[in-house]
C-alpha positions in Angstrom: -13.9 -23.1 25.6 -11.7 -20.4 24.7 -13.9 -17.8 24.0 -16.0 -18.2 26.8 -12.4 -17.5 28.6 -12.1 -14.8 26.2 -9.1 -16.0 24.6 -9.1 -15.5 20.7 -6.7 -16.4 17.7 -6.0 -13.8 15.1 -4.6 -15.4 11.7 -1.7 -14.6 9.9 -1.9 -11.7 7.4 -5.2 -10.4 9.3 -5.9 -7.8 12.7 -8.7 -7.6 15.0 -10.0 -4.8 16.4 -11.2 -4.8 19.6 -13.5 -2.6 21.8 -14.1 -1.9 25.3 -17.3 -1.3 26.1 -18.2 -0.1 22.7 -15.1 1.6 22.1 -12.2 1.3 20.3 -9.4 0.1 22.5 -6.2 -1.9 20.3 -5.2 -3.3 17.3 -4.3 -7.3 17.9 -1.6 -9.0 15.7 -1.7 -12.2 14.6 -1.7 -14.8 17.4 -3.2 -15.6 20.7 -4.7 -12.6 22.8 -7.2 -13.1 26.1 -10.3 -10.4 25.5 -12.1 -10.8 28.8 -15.7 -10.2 28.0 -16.3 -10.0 31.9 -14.7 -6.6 31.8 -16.0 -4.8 28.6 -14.2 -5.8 26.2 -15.1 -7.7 22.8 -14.0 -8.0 19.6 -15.9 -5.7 16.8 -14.4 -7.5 13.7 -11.3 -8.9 11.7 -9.3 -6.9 9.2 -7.5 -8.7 6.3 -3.8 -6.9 5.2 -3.7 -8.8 2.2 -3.6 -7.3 -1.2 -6.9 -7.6 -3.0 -7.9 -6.3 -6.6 -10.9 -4.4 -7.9 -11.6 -4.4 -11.4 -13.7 -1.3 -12.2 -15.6 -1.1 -15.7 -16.7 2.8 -17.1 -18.3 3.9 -19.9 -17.3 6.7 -21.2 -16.8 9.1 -24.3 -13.3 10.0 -26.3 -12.6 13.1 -28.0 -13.5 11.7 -31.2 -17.2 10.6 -29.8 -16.5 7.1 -29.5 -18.1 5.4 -26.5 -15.6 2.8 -25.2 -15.5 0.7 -21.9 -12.4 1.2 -20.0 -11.7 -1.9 -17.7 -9.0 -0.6 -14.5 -7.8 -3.1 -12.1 -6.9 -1.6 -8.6 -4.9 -3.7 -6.0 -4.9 -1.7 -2.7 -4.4 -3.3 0.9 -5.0 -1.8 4.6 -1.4 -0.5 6.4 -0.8 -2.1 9.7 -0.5 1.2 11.4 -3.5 2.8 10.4 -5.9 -0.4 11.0 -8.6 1.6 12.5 -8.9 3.6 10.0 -9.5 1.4 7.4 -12.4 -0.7 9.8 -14.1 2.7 10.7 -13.9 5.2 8.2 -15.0 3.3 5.8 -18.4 1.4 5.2 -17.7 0.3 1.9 -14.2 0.0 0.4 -14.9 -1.3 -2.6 -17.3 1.2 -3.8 -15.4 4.0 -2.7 -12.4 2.5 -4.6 -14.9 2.1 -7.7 -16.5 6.0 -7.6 -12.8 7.6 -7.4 -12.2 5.2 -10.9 -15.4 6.5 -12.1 -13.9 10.1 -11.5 -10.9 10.4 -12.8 -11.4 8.2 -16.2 -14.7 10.1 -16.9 -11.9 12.9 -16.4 -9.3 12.2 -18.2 -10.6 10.0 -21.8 -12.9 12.7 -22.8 -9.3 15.0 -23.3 -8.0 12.5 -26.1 -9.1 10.7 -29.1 -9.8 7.2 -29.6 -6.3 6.2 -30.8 -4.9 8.4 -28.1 -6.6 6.8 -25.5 -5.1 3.7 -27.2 -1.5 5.0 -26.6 -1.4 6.9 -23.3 -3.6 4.0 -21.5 -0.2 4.1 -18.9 -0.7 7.9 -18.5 -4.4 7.5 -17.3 -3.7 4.3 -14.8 -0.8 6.8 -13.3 -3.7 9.7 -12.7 -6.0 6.9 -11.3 -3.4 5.5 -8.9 -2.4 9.2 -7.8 -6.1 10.0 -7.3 -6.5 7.1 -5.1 -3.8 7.2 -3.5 -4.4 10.9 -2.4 -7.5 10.0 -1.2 -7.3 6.6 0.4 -4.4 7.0 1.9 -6.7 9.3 5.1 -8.8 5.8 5.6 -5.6 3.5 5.8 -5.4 2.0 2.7 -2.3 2.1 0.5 -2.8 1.7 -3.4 -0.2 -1.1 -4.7 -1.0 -0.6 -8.2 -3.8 0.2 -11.0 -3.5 -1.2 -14.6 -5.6 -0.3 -17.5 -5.9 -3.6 -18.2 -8.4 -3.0 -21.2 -10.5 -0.3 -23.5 -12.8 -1.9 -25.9 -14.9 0.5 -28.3 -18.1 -0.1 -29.3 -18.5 -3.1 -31.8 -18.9 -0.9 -34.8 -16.3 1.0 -34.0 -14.5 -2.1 -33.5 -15.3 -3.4 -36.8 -15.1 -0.3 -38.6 -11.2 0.0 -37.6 -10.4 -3.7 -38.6 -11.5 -2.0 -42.1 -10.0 0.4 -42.1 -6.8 -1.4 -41.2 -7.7 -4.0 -43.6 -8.0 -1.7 -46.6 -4.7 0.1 -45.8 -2.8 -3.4 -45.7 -4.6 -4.2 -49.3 -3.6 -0.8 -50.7 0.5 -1.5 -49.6 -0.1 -5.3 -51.1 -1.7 -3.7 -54.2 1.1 -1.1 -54.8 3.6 -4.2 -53.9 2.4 -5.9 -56.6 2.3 -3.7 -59.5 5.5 -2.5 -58.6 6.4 -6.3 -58.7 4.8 -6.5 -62.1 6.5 -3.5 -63.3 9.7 -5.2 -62.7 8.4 -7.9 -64.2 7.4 -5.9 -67.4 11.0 -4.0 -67.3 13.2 -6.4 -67.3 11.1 -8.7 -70.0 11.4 -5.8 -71.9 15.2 -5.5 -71.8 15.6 -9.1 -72.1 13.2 -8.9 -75.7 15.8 -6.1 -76.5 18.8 -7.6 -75.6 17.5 -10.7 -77.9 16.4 -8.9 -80.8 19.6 -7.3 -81.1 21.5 -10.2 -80.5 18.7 -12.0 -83.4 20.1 -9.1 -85.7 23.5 -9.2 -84.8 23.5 -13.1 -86.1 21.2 -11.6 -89.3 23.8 -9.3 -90.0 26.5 -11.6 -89.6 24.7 -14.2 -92.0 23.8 -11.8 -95.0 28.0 -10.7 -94.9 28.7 -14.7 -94.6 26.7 -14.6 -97.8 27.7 -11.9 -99.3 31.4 -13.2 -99.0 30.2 -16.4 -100.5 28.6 -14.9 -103.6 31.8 -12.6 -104.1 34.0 -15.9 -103.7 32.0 -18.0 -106.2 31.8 -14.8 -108.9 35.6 -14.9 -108.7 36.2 -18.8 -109.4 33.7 -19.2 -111.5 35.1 -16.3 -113.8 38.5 -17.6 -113.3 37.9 -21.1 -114.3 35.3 -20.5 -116.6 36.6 -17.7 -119.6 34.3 -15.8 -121.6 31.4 -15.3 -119.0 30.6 -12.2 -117.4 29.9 -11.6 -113.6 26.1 -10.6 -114.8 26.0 -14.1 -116.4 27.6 -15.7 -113.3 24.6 -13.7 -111.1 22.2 -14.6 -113.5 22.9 -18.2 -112.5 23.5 -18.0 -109.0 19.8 -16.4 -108.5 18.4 -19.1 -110.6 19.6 -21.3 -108.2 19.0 -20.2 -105.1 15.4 -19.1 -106.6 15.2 -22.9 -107.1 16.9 -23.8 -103.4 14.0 -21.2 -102.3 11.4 -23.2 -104.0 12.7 -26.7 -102.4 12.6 -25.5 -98.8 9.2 -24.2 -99.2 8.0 -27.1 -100.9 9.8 -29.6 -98.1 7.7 -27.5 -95.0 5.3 -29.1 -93.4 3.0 -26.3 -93.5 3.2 -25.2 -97.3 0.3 -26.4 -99.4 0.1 -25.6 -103.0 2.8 -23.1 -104.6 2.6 -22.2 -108.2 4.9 -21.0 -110.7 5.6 -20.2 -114.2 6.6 -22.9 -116.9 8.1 -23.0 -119.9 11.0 -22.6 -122.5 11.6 -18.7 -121.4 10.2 -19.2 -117.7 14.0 -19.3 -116.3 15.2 -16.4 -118.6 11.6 -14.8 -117.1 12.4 -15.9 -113.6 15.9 -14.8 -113.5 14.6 -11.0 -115.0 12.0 -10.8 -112.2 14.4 -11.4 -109.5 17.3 -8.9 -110.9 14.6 -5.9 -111.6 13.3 -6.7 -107.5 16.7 -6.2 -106.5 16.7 -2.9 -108.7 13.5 -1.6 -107.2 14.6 -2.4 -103.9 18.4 -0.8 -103.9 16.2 2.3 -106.0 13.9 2.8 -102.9 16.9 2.6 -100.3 18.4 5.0 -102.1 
């Protein structure tokens, strides 16, 4: 009933355009407007002011001659005051929007390498938003925004730099570790040093303990004993040890068989072996 009074509604966040006889004639604003067909007039179409996005994919080639597929998102919206414009002009929006993408990125990633592309993604949404703007800006459309929202390389490419990443990591972890293990090795090292010298320390410390010993028992023994000589007294001491010796080995859980030498002079023999080692020995110090 309305429109065949020529009254019309215009929804919020949208314009209509209407002609008289064929002609532009006004922008209408949201709301109720009477377009009397009886005299001419008619509406040609509606005009949305809302924000919309374009996502644009282009192939194209770095520096480095890797093909990679750059992925720009362009939000853009028609200006109020420039309405016609924007419904005239303009026969397709979109893939005007889409060719001026195609421009500037086939422009501009061919300049840098790979890994550049990579880093100054912000520099080439600037140069596409600029570009657009520039030139959309004579059919009424504003540019809100454009985001490089992704660059994906060829698969190879793809997989190629996981490797390459991967390899450097296992190179750091590699070095990591020996390093680790050369710690490792270091301080075992210092720790068998600290203990063998700590082992001879005690060694050292025993032989003087027996030393001491010997020299104590030579004394008493010549005291309380008269007549003997200290050869006699080590003479006897040897023996016996020699004997102690014999005892331990015997006792060990590991010693088999051990034979030795017996008979009426085999003590006299015994004792005659041990002094001339100890003569050999202090003559090959020396």
């Amino acid at each position: 009933m309305g429109q065949t009074l020529g009254c019309i509604q215009v929804d919020q966040s949208n314009v209509a355009i209407k002609e008289t006889f064929g002609k532009f004639d006004d922008v209408l604003e949201p709301g109720c407007h009477c377009v009397p067909w009886f005299f001419g007039s008619r509406l040609a179409g509606h005009l949305s002011l809302r924000v919309q996005q374009l996502d644009v994919r282009c192939e194209t080639k770095t520096k480095d001659n890797v093909f990679v597929t750059v992925v720009a998102s362009v939000q853009y919206r028609a200006l109020t005051d420039k309405a016609s414009d924007a419904f005239y002009k303009l026969s397709n929006t979109r893939g005007q929007i889409q060719s001026y993408v195609f421009d500037v990125v086939r422009a501009s990633v061919p300049k840098l390498d790979l890994d550049s592309t990579f880093e100054q993604k912000n520099e080439i949404a600037k140069a596409v938003e600029d570009e657009l703007e520039k030139a959309m800006s004579h059919y009424g459309f504003e540019i809100v925004q454009t985001l490089i929202v992704d660059i994906e390389p060829d698969e190879r490419v793809k997989r190629a730099m996981n490797e390459i990443n991967a390899a450097a990591r296992l190179r750091v972890a590699a070095n990591e570790k020996a390093e680790a293990e050369k710690i490792l090795q270091i301080k075992k090292a210092e720790g068998d040093a600290e203990s063998k010298y700590l082992g001879g320390l005690g060694i050292a410390r025993q032989r003087q303990a027996i030393v001491d010993g010997l020299r104590d028992s030579v004394l008493a023994f010549s005291a309380n004993v008269p007549g003997t000589s200290s050869k006699d007294i080590m003479d006897m001491i040897l023996v016996t040890q020699y004997f102690d010796t014999m005892k331990e080995i015997g006792a060990s859980s590991k010693a088999n068989s051990v034979f030795i030498p017996h008979g009426p002079g085999a003590v006299r023999d015994i004792s005659s072996q041990i002094r001339e080692g100890f003569i050999q020995a202090n003559v090959i110090v020396e």
